[in-house]
N, C-alpha and C positions, 0 to 999 in steps of 0.2 A: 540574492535569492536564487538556488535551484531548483530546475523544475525536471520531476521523473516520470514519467509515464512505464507502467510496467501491464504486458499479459500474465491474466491470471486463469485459466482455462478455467478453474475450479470456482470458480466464482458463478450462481445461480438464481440466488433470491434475497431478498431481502436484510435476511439474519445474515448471509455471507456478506452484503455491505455494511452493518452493521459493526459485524464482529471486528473486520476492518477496518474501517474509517476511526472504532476507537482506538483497537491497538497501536495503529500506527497515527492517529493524531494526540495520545498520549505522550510520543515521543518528544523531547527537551530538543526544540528547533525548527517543530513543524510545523509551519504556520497552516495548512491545507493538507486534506486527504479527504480526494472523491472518488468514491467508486463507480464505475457504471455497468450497472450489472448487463446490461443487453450487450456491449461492446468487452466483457469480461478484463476488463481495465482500470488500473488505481491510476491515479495522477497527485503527485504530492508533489508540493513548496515546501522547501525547507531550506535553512543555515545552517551552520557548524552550532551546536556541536553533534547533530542529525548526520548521520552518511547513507550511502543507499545500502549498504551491506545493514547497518541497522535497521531500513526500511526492511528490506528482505527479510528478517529476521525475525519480524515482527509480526511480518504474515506471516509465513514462517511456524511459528510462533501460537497462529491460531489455525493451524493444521489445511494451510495453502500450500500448494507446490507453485514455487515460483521458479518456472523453467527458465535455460540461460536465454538473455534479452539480445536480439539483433539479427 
């Protein structure tokens, strides 16, 4: 199991955890995806065949800017 932790600046209320925690726990592999919305942070579990370019993607996806991580 991997685990990601990513800043999401854009991340504010509710519906933005929402909207994420589905998109990217729909993903084939995820076992986990929590938002926090006070600390503007996803953290997701996941195996293969999950990558984090597909996590990215996914928020992404639901119109998040995931800036580059580190």
């Amino acid at each position: 199991m991997t685990d990601l932790t990513l800043n999401v600046p854009e991340i504010h209320c509710d519906h933005c955890k929402m909207s994420i925690e589905g998109a990217v726990g729909a993903l084939d592999g995820v076992a986990s995806a929590r938002v926090d919305v006070a600390a503007t942070t996803v953290a997701v579990e996941f195996d293969a065949p999950a990558t984090a370019e597909a996590i990215v993607a996914a928020i992404e996806g639901q119109g998040y800017e995931v800036p580059p991580q580190g």
